[in-house]
LUMLUM-323928 format. One record per residue: x, y, z of N, C-alpha, C in turn. Coordinates in steps of 0.02 Angstrom, whole numbers, plus 32768, in hexadecimal, padded with zeros to 4 digits. Each point is the difference from the previous one (the first is absolute). Example, Ala and Ser with C-alpha at 12.3 -4.5 7.8 and 13.67 -1.06 7.14 Angstrom:
<n_c1:8294	n_c2:7EE4	n_c3:8186	ca_c1:7FD3	ca_c2:803B	ca_c3:8000	c_c1:802D	c_c2:803C	c_c3:8000>
<n_c1:7FEE	n_c2:8035	n_c3:7FDC	ca_c1:802A	ca_c2:803B	ca_c3:8003	c_c1:7FD9	c_c2:8037	c_c3:8025>
// end
This chain:
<n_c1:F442	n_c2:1A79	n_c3:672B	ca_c1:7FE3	ca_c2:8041	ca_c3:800C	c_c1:8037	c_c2:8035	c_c3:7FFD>
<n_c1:7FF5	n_c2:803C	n_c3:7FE3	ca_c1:8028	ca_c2:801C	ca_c3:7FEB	c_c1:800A	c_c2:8046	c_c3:803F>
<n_c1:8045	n_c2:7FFD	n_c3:8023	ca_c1:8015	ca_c2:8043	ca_c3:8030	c_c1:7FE0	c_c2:803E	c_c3:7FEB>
<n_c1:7FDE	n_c2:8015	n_c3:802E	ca_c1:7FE3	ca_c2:8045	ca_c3:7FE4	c_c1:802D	c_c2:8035	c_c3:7FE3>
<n_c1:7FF8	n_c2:800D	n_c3:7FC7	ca_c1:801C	ca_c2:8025	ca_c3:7FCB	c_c1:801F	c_c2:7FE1	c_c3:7FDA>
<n_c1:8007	n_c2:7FB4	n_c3:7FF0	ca_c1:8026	ca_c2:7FD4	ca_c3:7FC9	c_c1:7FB8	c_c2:7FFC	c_c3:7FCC>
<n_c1:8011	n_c2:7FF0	n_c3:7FC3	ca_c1:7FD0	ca_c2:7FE9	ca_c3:7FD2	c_c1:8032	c_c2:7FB1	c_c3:7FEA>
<n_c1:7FD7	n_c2:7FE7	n_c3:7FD0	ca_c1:800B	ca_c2:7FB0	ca_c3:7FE5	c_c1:7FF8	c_c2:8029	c_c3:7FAD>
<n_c1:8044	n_c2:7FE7	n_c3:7FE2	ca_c1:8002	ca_c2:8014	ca_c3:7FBB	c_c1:801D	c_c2:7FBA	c_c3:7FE5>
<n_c1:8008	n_c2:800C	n_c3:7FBB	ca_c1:8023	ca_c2:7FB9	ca_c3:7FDD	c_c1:801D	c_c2:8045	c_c3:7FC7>
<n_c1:8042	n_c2:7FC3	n_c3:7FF4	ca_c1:8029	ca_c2:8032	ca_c3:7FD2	c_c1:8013	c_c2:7FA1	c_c3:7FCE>
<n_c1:7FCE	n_c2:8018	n_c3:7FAE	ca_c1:801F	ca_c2:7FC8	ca_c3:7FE8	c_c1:802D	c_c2:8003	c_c3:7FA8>
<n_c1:8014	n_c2:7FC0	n_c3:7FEE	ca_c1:8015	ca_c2:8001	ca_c3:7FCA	c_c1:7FFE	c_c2:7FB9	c_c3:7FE6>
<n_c1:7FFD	n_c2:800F	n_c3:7FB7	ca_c1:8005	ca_c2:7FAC	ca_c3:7FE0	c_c1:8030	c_c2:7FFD	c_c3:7FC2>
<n_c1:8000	n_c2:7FD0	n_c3:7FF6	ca_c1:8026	ca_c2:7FEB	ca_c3:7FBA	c_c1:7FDC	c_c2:7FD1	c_c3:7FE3>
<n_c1:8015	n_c2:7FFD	n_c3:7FCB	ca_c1:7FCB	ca_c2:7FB7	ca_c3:7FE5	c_c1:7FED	c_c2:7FC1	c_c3:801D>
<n_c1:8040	n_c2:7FF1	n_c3:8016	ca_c1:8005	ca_c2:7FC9	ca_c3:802F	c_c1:7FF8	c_c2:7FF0	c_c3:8055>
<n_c1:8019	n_c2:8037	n_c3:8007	ca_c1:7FEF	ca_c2:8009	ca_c3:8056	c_c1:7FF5	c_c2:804B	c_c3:8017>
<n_c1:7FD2	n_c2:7FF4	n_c3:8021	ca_c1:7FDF	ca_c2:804D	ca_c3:8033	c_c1:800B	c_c2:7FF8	c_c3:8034>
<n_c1:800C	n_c2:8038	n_c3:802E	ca_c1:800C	ca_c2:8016	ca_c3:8058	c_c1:7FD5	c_c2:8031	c_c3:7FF8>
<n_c1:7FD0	n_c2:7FEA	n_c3:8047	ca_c1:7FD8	ca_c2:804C	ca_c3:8010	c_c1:8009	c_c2:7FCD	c_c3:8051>
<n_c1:8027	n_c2:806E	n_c3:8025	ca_c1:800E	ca_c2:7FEE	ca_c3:803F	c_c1:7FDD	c_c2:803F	c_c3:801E>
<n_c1:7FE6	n_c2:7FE0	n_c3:8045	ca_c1:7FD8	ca_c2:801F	ca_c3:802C	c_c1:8019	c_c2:8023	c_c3:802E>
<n_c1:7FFC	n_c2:802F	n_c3:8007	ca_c1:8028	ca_c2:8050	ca_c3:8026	c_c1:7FB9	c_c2:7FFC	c_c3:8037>
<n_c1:8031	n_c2:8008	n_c3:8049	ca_c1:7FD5	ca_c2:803F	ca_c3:801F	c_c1:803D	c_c2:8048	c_c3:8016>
<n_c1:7FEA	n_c2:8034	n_c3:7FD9	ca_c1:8034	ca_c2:8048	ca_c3:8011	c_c1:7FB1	c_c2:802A	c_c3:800D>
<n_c1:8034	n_c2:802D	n_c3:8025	ca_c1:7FF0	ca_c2:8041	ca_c3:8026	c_c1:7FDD	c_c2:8023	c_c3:7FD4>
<n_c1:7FAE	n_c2:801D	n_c3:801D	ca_c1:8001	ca_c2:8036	ca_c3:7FD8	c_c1:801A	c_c2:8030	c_c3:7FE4>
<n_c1:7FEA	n_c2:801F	n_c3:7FCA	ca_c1:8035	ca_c2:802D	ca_c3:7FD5	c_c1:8040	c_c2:7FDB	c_c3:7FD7>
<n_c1:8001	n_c2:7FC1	n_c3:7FF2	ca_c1:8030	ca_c2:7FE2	ca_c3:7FE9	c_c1:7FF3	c_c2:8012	c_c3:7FA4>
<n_c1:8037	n_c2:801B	n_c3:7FE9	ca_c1:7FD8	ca_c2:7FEC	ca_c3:7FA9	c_c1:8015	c_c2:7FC9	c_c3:7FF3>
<n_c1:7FED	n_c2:7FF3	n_c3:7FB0	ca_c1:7FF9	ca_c2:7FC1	ca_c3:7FD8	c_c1:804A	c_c2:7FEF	c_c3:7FF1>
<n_c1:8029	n_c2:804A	n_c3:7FF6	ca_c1:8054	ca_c2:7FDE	ca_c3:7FFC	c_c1:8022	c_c2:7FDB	c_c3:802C>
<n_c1:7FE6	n_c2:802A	n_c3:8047	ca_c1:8028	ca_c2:7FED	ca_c3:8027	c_c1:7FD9	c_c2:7F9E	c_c3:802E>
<n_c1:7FBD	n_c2:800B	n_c3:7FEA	ca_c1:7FEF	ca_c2:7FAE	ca_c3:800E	c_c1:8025	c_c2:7FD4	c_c3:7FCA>
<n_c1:800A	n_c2:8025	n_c3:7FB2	ca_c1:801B	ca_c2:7FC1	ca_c3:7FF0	c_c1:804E	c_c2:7FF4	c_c3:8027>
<n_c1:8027	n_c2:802F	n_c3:7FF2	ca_c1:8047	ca_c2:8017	ca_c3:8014	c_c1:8008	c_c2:7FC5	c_c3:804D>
<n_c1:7FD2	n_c2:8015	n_c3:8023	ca_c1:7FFE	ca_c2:7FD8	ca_c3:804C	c_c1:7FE7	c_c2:7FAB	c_c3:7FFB>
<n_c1:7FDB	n_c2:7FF7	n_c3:7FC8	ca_c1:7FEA	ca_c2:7FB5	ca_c3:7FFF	c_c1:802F	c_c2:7FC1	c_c3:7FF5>
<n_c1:802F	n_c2:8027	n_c3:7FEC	ca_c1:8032	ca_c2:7FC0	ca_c3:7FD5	c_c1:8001	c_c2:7FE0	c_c3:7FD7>
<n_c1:7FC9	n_c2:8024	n_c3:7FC9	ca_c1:7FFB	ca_c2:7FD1	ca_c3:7FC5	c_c1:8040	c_c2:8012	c_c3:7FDD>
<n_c1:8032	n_c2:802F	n_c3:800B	ca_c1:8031	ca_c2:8006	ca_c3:7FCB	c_c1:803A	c_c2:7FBD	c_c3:800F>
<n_c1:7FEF	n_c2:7FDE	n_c3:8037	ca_c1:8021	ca_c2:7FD4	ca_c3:8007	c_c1:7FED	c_c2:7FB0	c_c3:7FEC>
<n_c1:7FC2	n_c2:800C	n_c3:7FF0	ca_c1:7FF8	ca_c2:7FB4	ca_c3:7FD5	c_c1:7FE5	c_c2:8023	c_c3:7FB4>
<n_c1:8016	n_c2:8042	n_c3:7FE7	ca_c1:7FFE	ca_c2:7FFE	ca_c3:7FAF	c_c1:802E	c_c2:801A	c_c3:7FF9>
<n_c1:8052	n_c2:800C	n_c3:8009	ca_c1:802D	ca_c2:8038	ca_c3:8001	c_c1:7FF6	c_c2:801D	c_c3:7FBD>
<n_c1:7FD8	n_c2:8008	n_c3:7FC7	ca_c1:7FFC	ca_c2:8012	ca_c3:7FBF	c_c1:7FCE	c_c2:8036	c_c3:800D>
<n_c1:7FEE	n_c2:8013	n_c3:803B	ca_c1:7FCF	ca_c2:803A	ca_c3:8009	c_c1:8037	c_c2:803E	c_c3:8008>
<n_c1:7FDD	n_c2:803E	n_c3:7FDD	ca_c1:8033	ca_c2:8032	ca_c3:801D	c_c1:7FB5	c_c2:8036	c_c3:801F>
<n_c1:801D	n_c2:8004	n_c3:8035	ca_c1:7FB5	ca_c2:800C	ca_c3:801F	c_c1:8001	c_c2:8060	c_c3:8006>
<n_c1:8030	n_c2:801A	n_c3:7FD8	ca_c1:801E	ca_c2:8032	ca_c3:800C	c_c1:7FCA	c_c2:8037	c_c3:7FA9>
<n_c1:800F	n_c2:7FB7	n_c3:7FC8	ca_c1:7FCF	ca_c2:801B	ca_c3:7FC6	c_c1:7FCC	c_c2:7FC1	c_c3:7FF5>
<n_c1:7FEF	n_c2:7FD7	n_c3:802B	ca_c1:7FCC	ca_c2:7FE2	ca_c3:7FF1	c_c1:7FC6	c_c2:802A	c_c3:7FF1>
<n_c1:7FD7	n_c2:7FE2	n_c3:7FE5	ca_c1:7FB8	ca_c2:7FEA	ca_c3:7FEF	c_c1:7FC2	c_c2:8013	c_c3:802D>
<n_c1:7FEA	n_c2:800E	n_c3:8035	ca_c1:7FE6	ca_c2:7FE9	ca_c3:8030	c_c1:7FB0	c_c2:8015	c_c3:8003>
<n_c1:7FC9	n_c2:7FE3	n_c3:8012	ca_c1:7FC3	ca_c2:8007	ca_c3:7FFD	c_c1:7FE1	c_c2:7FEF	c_c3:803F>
<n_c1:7FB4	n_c2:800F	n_c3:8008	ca_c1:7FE9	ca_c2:7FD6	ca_c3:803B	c_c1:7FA1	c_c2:7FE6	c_c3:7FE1>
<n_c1:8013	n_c2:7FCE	n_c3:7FF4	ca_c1:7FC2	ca_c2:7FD8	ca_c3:7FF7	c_c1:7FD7	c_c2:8012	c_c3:7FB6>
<n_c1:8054	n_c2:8005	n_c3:7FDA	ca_c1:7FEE	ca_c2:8014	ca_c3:7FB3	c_c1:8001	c_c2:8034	c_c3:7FE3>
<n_c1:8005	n_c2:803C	n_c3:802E	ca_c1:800F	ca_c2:8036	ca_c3:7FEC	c_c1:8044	c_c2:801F	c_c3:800E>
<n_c1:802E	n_c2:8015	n_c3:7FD6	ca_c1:8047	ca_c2:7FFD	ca_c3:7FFC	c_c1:7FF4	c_c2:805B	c_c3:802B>
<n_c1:8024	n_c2:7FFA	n_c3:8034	ca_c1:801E	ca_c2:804E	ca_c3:8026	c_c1:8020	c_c2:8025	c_c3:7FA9>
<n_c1:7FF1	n_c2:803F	n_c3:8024	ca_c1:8006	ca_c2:8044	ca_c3:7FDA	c_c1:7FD6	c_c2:8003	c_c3:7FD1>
<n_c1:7FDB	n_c2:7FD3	n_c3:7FF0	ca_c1:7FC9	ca_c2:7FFB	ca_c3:7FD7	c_c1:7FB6	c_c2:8016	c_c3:800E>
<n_c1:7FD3	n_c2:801B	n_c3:7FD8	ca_c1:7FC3	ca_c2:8003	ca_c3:801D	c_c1:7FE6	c_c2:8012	c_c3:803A>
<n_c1:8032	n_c2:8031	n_c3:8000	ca_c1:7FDD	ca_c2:802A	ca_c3:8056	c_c1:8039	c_c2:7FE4	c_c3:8043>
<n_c1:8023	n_c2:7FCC	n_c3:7FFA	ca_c1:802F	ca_c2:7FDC	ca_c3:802C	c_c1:803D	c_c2:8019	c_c3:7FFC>
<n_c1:7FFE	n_c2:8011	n_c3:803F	ca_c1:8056	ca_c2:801B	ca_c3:8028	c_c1:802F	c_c2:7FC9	c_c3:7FDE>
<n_c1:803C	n_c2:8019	n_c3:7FE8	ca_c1:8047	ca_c2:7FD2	ca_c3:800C	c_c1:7FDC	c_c2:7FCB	c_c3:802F>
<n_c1:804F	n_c2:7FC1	n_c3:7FF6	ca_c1:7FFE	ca_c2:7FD9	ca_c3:803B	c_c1:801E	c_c2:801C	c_c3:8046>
<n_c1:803C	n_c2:802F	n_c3:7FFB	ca_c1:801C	ca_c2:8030	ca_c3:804E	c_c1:7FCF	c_c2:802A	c_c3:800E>
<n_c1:7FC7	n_c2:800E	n_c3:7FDC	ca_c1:7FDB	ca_c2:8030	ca_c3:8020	c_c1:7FC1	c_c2:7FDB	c_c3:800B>
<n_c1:7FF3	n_c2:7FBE	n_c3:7FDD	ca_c1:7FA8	ca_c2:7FFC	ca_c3:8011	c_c1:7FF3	c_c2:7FD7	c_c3:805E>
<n_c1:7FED	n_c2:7FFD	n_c3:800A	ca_c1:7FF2	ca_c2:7FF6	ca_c3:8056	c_c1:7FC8	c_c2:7FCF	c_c3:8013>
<n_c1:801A	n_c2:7FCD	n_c3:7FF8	ca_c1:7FDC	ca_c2:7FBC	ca_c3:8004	c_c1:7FC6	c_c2:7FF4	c_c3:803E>
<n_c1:7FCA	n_c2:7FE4	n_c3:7FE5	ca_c1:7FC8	ca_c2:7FE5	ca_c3:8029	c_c1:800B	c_c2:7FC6	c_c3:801E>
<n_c1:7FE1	n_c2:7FF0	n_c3:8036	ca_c1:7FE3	ca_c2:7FB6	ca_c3:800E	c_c1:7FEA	c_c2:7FE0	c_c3:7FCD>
<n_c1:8024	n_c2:7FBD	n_c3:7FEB	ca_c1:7FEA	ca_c2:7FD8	ca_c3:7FE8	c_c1:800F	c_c2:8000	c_c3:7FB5>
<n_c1:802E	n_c2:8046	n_c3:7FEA	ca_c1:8019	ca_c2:7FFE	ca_c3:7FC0	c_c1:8026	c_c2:7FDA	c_c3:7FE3>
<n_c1:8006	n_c2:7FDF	n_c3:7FC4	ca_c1:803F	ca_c2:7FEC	ca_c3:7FE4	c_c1:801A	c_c2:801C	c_c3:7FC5>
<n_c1:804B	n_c2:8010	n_c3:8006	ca_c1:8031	ca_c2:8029	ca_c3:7FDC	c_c1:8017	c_c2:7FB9	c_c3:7FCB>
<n_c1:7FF5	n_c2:800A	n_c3:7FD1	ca_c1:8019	ca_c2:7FD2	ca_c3:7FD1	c_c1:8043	c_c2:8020	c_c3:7FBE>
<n_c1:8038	n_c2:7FCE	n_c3:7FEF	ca_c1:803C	ca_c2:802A	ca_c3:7FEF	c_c1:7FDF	c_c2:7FD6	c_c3:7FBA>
<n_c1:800F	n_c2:8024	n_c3:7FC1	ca_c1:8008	ca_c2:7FF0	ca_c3:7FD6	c_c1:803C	c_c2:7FEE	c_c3:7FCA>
<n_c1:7FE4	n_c2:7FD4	n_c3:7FE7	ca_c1:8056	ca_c2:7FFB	ca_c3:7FCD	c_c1:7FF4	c_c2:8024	c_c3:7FC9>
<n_c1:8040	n_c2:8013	n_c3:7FDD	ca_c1:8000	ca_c2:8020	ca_c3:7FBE	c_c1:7FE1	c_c2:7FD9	c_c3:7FC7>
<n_c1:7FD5	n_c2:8016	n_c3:7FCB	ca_c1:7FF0	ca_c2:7FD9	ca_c3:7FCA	c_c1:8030	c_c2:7FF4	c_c3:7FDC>
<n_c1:7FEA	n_c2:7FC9	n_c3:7FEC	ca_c1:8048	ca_c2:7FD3	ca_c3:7FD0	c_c1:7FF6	c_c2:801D	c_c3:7FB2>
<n_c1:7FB9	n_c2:8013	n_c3:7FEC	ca_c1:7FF8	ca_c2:8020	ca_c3:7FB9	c_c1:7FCE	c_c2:803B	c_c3:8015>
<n_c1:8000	n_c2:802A	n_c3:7FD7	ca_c1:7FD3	ca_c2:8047	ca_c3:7FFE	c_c1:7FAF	c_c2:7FC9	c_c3:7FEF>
<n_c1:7FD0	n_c2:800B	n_c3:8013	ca_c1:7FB1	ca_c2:7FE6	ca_c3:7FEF	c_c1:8000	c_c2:8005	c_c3:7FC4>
<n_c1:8013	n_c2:803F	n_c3:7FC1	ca_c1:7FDD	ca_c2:800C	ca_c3:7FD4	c_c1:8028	c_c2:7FD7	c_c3:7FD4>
<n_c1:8048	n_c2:7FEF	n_c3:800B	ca_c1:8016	ca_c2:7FD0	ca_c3:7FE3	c_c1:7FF9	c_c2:7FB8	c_c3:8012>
<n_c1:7FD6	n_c2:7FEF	n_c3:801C	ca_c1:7FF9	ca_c2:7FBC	ca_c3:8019	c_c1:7FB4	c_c2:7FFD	c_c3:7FCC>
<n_c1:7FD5	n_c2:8047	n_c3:800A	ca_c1:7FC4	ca_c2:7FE7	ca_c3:7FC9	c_c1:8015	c_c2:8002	c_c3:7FB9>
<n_c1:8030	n_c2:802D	n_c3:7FF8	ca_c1:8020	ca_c2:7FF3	ca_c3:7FAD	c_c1:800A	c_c2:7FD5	c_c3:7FE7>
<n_c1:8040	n_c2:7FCC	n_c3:8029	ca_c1:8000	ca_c2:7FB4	ca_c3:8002	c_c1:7FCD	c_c2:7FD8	c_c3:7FFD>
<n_c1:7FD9	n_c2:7FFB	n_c3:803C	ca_c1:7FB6	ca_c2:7FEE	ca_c3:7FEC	c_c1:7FEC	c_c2:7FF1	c_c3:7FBC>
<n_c1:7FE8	n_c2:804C	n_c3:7FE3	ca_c1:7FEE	ca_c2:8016	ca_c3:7FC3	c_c1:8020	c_c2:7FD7	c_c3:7FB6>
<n_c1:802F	n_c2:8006	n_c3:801E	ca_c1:803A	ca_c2:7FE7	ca_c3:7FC6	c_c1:7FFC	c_c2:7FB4	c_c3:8004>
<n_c1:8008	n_c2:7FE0	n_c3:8029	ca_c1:7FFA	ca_c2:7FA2	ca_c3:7FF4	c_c1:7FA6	c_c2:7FEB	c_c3:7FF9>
<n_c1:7FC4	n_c2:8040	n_c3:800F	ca_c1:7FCA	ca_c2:7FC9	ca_c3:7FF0	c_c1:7FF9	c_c2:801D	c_c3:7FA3>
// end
């Protein structure tokens, strides 16, 4: 049960091979930087730079589409902040390729 004024967030990440999604309870008013910043995932992926990551919550990437930054957006109960990795190829060259071997 959560201290009055804590919420329950998850801040996660994956790789091909292995995923961490870890369960936060912070203080209201906490944002999405500072849950990941406080969770410790930079310590079981040190390849995160959490400073120009990626970051979304439940598929929709912050600064995007109406969504605050991650230092500015202001997390709910029950949200999860997910970090993304960089793409390894641009899409439109992955369908070119595509295109090109069928």
């Amino acid at each position: 049960m959560a201290i009055k004024g804590d919420i329950f967030v998850e801040v996660a990440y994956a790789l091909p091979e292995r995923q961490q999604i870890i369960e936060l309870q912070v203080p209201l008013g906490t944002t999405a930087f500072n849950a990941v910043k406080n969770s410790g995932i930079i310590d079981e992926f040190s390849d995160i730079d959490i400073e120009n990551a990626k970051m979304g919550i439940f598929g929709k990437r912050f600064g995007t589409k109406g969504l605050k930054s991650p230092k500015e957006y202001v997390l709910k109960n029950l949200d999860r902040v997910e970090i993304y990795r960089p793409l390894i190829l641009d899409p439109k060259e992955i369908r070119r390729l595509r295109a090109k071997s069928s």
